[in-house]
LUMKOL-259017 format. One record per residue: residue in one letter; x, y, z of N, C-alpha, C in turn. Coordinates in steps of 0.2 Angstrom, whole numbers, padded with zeros to 4 digits, always signed. Example, Ala and Ser with C-alpha at 12.3 -4.5 7.8 and 13.67 -1.06 7.14 Angstrom:
2
a+0066-0028+0039+0062-0022+0039+0066-0016+0039/s+0064-0011+0035+0068-0005+0036+0064+0000+0039/
! end
This chain:
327
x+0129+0087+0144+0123+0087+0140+0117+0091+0143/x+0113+0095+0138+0108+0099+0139+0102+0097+0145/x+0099+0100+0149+0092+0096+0153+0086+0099+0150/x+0080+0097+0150+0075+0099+0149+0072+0105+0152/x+0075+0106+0159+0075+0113+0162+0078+0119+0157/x+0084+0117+0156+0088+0119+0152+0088+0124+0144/x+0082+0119+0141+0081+0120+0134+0074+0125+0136/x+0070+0125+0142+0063+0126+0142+0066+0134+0144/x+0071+0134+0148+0073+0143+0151+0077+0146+0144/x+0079+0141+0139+0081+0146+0132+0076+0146+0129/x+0072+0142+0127+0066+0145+0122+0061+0150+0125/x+0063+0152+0133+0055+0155+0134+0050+0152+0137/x+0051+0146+0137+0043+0142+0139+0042+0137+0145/x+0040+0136+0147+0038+0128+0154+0041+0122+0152/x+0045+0118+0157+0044+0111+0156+0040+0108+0151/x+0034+0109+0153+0030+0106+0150+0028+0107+0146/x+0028+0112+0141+0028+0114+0135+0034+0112+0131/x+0038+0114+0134+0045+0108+0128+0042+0101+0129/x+0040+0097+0133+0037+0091+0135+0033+0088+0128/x+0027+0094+0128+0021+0094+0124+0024+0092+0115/x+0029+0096+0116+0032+0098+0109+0035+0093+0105/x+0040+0090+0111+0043+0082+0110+0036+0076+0109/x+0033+0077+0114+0028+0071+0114+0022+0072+0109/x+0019+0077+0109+0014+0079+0105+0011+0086+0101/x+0019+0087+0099+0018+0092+0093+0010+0095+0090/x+0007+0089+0089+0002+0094+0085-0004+0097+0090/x-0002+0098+0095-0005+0101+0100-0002+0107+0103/x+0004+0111+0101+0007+0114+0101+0006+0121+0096/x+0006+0126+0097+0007+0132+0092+0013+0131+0090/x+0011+0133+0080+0020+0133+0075+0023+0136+0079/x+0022+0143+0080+0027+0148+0083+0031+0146+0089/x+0027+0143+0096+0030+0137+0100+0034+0133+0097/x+0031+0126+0093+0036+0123+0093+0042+0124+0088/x+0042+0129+0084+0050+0135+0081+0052+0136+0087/x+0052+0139+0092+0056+0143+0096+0060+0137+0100/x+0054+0129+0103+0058+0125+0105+0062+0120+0101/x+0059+0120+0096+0065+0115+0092+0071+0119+0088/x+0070+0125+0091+0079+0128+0090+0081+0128+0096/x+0077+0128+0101+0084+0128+0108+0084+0120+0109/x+0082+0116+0104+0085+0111+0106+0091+0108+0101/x+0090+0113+0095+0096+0112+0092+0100+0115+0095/x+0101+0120+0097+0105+0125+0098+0109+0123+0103/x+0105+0120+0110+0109+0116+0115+0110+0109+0113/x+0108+0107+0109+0110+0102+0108+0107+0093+0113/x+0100+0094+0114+0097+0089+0120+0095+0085+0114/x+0096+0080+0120+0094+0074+0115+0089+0070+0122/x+0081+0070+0119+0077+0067+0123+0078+0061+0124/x+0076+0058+0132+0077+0050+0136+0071+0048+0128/x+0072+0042+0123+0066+0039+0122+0063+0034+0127/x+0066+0033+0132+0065+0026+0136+0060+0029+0140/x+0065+0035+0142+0060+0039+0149+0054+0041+0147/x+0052+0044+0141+0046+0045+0137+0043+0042+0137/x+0046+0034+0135+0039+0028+0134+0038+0027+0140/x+0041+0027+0145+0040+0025+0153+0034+0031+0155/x+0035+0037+0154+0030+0040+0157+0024+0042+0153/x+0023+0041+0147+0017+0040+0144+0013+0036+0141/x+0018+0028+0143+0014+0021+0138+0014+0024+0132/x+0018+0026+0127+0020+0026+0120+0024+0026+0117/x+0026+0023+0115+0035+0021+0110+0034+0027+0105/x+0029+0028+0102+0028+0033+0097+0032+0029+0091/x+0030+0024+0091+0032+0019+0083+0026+0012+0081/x+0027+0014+0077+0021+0010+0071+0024+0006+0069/x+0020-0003+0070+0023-0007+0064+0018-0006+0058/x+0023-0007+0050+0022-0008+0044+0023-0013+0042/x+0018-0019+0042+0017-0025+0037+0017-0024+0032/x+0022-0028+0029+0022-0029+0020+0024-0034+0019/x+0024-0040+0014+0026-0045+0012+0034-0046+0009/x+0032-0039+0006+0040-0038+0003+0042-0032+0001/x+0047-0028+0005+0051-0020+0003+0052-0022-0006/x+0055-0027-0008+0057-0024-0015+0051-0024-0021/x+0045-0025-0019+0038-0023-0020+0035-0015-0024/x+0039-0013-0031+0037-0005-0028+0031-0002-0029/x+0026-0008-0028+0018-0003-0026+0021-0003-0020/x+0024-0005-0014+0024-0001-0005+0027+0005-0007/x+0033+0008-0012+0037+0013-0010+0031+0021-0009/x+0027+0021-0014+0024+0027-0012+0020+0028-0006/x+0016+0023-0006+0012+0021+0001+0016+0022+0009/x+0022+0019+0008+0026+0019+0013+0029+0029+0015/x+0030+0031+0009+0032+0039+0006+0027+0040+0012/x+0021+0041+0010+0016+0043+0013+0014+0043+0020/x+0016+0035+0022+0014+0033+0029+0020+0035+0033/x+0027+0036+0033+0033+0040+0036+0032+0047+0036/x+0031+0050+0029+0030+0056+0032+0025+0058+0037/x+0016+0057+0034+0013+0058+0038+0016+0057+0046/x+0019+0050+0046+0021+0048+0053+0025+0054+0057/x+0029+0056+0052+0036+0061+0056+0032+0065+0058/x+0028+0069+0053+0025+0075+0055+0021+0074+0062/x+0019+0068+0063+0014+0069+0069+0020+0066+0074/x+0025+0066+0073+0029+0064+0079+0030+0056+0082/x+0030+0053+0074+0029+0044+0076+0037+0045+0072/x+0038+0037+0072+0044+0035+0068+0040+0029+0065/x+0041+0027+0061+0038+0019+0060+0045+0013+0057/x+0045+0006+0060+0046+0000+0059+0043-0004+0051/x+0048-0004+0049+0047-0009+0042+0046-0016+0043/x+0042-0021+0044+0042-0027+0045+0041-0030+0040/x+0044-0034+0037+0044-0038+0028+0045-0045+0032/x+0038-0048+0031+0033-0053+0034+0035-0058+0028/x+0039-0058+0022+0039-0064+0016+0036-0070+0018/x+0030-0067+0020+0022-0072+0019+0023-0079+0025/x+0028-0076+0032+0031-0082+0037+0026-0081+0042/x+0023-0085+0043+0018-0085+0051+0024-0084+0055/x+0030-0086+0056+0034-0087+0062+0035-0079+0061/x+0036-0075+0057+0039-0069+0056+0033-0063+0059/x+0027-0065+0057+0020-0064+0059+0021-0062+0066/x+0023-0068+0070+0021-0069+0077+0027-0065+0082/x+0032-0063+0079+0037-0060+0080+0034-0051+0082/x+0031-0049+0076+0028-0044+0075+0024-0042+0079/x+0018-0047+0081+0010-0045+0083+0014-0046+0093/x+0019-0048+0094+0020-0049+0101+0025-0042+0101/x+0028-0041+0094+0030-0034+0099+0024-0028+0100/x+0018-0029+0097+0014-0023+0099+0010-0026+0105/x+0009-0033+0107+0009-0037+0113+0011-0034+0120/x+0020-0033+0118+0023-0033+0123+0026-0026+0123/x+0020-0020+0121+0022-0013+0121+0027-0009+0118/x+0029-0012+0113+0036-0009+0108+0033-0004+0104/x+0028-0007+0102+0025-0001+0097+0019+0000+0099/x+0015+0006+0097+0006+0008+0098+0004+0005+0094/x+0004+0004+0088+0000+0000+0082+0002-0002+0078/x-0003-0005+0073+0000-0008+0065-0003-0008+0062/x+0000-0005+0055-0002-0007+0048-0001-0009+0045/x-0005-0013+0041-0005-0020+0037-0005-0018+0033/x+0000-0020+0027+0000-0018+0020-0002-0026+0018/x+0001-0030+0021+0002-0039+0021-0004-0041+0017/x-0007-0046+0011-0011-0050+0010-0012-0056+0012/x-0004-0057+0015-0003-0063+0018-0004-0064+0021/x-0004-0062+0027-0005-0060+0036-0013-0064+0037/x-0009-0068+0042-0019-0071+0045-0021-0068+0047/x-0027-0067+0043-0035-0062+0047-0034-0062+0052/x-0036-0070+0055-0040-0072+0061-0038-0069+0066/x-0027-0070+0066-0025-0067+0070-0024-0059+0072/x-0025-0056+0067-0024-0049+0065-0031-0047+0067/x-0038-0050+0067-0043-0048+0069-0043-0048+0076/x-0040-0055+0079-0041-0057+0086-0037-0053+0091/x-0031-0048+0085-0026-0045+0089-0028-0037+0089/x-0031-0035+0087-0037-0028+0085-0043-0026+0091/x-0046-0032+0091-0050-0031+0098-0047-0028+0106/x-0038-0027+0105-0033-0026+0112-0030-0020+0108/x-0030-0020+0103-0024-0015+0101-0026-0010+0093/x-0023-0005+0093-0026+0000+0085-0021-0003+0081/x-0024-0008+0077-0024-0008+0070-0028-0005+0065/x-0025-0003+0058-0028-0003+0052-0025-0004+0048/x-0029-0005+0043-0027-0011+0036-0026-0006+0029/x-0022-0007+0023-0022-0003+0020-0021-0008+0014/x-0024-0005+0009-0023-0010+0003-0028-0015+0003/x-0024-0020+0005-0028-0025+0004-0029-0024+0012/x-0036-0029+0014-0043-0028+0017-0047-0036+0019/x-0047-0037+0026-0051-0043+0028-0059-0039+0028/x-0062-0043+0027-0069-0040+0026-0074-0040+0033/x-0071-0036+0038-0072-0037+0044-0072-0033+0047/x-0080-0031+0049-0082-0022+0052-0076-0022+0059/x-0073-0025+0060-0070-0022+0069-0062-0019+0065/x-0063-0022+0059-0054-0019+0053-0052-0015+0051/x-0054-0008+0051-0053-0001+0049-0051-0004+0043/x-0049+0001+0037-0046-0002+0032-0048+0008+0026/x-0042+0006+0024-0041+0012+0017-0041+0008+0013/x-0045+0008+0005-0040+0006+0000-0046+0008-0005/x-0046+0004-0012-0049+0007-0017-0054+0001-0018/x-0059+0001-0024-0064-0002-0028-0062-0007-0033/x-0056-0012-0030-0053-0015-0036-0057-0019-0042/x-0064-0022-0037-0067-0024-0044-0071-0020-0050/x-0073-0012-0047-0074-0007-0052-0068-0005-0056/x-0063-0005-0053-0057-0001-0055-0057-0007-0064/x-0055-0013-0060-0055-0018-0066-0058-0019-0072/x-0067-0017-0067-0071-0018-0076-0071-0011-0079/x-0069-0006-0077-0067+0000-0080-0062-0001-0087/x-0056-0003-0082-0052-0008-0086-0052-0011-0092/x-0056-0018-0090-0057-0021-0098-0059-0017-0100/x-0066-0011-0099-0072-0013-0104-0067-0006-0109/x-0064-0002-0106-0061+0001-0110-0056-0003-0116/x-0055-0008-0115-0050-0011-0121-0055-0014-0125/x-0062-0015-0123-0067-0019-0126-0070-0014-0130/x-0068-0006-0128-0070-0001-0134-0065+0001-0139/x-0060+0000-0137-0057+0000-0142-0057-0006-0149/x-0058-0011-0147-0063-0016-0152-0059-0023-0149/x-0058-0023-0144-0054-0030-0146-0060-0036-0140/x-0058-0041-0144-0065-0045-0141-0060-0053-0138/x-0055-0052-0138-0050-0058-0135-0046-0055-0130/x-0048-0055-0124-0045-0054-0120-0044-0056-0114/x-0036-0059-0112-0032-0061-0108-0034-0058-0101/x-0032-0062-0095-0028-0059-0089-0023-0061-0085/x-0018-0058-0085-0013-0061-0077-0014-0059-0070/x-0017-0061-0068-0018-0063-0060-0013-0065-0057/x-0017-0065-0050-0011-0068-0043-0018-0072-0041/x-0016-0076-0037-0019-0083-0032-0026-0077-0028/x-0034-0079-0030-0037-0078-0030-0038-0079-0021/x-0035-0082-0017-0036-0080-0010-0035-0073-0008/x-0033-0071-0010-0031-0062-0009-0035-0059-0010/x-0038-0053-0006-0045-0052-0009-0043-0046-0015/x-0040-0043-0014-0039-0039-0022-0039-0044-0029/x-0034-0048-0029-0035-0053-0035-0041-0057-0037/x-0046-0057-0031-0052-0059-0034-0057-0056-0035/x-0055-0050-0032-0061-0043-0035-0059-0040-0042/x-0052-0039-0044-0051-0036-0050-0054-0042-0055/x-0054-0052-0052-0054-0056-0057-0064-0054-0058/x-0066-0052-0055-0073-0051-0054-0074-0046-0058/x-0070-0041-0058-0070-0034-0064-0070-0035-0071/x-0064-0040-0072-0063-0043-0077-0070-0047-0080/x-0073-0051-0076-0077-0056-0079-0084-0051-0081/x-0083-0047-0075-0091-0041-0077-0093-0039-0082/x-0084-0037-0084-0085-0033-0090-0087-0035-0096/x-0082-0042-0098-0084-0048-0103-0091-0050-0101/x-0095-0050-0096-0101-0054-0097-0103-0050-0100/x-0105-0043-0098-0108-0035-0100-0110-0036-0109/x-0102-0039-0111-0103-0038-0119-0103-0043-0123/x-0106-0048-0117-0108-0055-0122-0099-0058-0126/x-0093-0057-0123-0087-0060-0125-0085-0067-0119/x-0082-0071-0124-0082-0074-0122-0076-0075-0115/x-0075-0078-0110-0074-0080-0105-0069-0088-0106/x-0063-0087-0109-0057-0094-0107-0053-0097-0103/x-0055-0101-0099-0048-0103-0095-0041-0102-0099/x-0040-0104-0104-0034-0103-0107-0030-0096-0107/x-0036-0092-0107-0032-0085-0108-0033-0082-0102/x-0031-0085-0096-0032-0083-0087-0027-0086-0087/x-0021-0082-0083-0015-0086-0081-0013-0082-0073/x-0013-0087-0067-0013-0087-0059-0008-0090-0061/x-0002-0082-0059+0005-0082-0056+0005-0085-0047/x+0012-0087-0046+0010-0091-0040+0015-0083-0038/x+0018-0080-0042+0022-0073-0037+0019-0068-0039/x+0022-0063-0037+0021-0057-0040+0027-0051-0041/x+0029-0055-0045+0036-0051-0049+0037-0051-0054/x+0042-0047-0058+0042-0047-0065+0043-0052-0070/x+0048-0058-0068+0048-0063-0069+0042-0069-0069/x+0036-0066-0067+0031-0071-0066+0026-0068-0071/x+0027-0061-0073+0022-0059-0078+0024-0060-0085/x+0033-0062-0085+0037-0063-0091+0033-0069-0093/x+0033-0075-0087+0031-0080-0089+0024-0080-0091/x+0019-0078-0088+0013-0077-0088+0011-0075-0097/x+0014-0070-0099+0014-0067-0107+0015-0073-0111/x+0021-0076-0109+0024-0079-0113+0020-0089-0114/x+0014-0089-0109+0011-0094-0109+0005-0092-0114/x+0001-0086-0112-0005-0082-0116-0002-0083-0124/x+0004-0080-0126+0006-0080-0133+0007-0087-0136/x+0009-0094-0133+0007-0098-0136+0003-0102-0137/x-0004-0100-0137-0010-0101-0138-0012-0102-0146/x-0014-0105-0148-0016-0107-0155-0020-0101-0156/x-0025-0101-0151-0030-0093-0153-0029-0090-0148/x-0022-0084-0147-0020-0080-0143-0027-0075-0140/x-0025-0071-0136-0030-0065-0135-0026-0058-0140/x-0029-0053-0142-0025-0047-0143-0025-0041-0138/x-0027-0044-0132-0025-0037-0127-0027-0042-0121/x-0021-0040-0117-0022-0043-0111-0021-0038-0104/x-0027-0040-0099-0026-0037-0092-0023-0039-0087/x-0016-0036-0084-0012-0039-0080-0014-0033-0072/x-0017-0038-0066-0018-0036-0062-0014-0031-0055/x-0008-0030-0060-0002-0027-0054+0003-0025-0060/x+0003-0018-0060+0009-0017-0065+0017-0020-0064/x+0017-0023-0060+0023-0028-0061+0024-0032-0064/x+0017-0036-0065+0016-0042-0070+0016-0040-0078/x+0014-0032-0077+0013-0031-0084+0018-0028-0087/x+0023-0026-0082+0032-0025-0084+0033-0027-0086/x+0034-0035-0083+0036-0042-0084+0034-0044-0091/x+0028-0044-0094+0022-0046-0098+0025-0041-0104/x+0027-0034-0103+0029-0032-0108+0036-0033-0113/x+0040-0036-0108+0047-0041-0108+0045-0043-0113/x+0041-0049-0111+0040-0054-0116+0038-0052-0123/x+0033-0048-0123+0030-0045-0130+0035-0042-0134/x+0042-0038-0132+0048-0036-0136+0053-0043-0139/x+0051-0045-0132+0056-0050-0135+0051-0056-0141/x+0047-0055-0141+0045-0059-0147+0043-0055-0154/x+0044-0049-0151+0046-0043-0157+0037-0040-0160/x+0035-0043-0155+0027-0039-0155+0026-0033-0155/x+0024-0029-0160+0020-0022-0159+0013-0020-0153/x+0016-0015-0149+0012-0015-0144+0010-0006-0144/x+0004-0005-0144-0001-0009-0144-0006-0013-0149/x-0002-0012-0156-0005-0016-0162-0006-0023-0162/x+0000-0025-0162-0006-0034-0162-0006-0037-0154/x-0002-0032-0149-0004-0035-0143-0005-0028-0138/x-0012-0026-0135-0013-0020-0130-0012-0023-0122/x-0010-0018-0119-0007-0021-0113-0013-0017-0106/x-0015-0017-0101-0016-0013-0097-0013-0016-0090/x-0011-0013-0087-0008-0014-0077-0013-0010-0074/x-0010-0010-0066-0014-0009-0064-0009-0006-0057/x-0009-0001-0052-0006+0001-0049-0002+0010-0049/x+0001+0007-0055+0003+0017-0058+0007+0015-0052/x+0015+0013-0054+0020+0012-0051+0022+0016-0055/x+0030+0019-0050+0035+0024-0054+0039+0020-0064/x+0039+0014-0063+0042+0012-0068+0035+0011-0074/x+0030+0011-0074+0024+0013-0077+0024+0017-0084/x+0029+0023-0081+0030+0028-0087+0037+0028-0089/x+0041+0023-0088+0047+0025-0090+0049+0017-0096/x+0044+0014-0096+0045+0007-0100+0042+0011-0107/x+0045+0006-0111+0043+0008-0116+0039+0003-0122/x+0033+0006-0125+0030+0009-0124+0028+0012-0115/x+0025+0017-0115+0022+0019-0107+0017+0015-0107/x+0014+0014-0099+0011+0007-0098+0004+0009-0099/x-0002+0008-0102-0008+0011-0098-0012+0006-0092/x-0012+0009-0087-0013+0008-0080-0018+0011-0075/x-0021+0008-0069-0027+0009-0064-0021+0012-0061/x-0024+0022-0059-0018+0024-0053-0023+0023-0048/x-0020+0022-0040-0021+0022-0036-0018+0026-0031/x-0022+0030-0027-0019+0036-0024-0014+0033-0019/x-0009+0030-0019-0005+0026-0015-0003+0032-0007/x+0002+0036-0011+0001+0040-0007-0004+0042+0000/x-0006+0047-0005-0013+0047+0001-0018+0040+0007/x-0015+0034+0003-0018+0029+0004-0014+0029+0012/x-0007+0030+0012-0002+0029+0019-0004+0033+0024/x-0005+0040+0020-0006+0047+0023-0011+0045+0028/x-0015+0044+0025-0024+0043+0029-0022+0037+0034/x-0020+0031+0033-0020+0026+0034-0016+0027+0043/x-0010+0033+0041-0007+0034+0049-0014+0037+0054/x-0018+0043+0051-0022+0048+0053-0027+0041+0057/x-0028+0037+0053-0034+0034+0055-0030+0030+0063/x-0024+0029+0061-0022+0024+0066-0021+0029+0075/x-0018+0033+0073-0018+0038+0079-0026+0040+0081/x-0031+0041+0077-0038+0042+0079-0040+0035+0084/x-0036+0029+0081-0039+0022+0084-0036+0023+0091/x-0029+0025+0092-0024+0025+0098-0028+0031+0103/x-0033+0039+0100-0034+0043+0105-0043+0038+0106/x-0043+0033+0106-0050+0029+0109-0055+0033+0103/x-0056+0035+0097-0062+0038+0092-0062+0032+0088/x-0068+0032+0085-0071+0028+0081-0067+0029+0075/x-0066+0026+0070-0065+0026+0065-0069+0022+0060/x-0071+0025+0055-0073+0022+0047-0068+0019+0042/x-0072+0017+0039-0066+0013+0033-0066+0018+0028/x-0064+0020+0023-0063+0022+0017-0058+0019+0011/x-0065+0021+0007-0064+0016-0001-0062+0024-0003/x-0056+0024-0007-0055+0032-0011-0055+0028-0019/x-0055+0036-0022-0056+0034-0028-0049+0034-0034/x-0049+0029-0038-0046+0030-0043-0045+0032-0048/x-0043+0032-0056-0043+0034-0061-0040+0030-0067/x-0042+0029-0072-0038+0027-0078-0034+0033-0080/x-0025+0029-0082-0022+0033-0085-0018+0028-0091/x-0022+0033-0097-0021+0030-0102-0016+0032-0107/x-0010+0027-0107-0005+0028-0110-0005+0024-0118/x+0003+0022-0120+0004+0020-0128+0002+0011-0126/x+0001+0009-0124+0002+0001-0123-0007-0001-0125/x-0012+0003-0127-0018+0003-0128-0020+0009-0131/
! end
């Protein structure tokens, strides 16, 4: 097997500079790091990762918190947060937390006990307290969803602007009954988007029902199925309803074929999210995009700025309505 001597006398360069290149590529010139990431194919080395961690305290791996991988709001985000991660020379761990303190504590003791440099929290479930408590020793930051808490770095968007965007848009198109499907108001997204919702109907003097507010206890397709399917049998249904996670409105759109509803004629639909399956349902969903992507992209930059000791800010970016056939 190849040495590090070895690969530094065929590219040309110093120990130390192949060193640089493995460990901290983006402090390296392209031209450099092209000439040694061919002598290290070409010889064929394969770097100690043990020895690396041993002499510079970095694993060079990030945990990702997430409630749940089969979720596809995380696939682009995640898109986002691997590559950025390769490119700067991280690898990242998947940790799918399915809302278990025990699974929790699993995770927060591997950044503890120096497995990894930091974590991002995609999780809504995850305890603050602990996640704040565990911040003040270690770089966290939070993506998405967000504790409201200056020491918590945090990416994500304006969910209760996004929302009253939302309604008020269905409210011009004329409809004056209108639905929501929600998730469990302790999250702080679900209770901001329900706060977008409510703006917008007080804005236009519409009324406000409990009957036509339905708090899923999941967030799956199967819970927005159900969620439609309670709204429709109302004596005085709504004619367009906001589903706070294009899942729910997947789900939600199920049910309105299978009762052979016209959409967006006697029933308008809006989501929320701009998930890949968004544009491929039919009708196409209209929906709140969010830069997911970019959401991961930034979210790794900010976490490495917290690892070189720099301050970091929070950033709220912005969204867009994308207005399809469902409205």
């Amino acid at each position: 097997m190849a040495t590090i001597q070895e690969v530094a006398k065929y590219a040309g360069v110093s120990v130390a500079t192949v060193s640089r290149v493995i460990n901290t590529p983006d402090k390296v010139r392209k031209h450099t790091q092209f000439k040694v990431q061919n002598a290290i194919r070409e010889l064929n080395y394969e770097p100690s990762v043990l020895g690396r961690s041993l002499r510079t305290s970095q694993t060079r791996l990030f945990l990702v918190l997430l409630p749940s991988i089969s979720n596809p709001f995380y696939a682009q985000i995640i898109n986002g947060i691997q590559n950025k991660a390769i490119e700067s020379g991280y690898n990242i761990l998947l940790c799918e937390t399915d809302s278990d303190p025990a699974r929790e504590v699993i995770f927060f003791n591997m950044i503890k006990n120096k497995l990894a440099d930091g974590i991002i929290s995609m999780d809504p479930t995850v305890n603050k307290e602990r996640l704040i408590e565990l911040s003040t020793k270690y770089p966290i930051v939070q993506c998405s969803e967000y504790a409201k808490d200056n020491t918590l770095s945090y990416v994500t968007i304006d969910s209760e602007r996004a929302a009253y965007q939302a309604v008020k848009h269905l409210i011009k198109l004329g409809h004056k009954k209108i639905g929501l499907i929600n998730f469990d108001k302790k999250f702080l997204y679900a209770s901001e988007r329900y706060r977008g919702y409510e703006k917008a109907l007080k804005e236009f003097d519409l009324e406000i029902k409990d009957n036509w507010i339905y708090n899923t206890k999941h967030l799956n397709f199967e819970s927005g199925q159900q969620a439609m399917r309670v709204l429709l049998n109302q004596a005085d249904r709504p004619t367009a309803v906001f589903a706070v996670s294009d899942v729910l409105a997947v789900g939600a759109l199920k049910e309105l074929h299978i009762n052979q509803l016209r959409v967006p004629e006697e029933m308008a639909l809006f989501g929320f999210d701009n998930i890949e399956f968004s544009n491929v349902v039919y009708p196409p969903l209209t929906t709140v995009a969010q830069p997911m992507y970019d959401m991961g992209s930034i979210s790794v930059q900010m976490l490495m700025s917290k690892i070189r000791g720099e301050e970091v800010e929070s950033l709220v970016l912005d969204h867009h309505l994308i207005i399809r056939e469902t409205t």
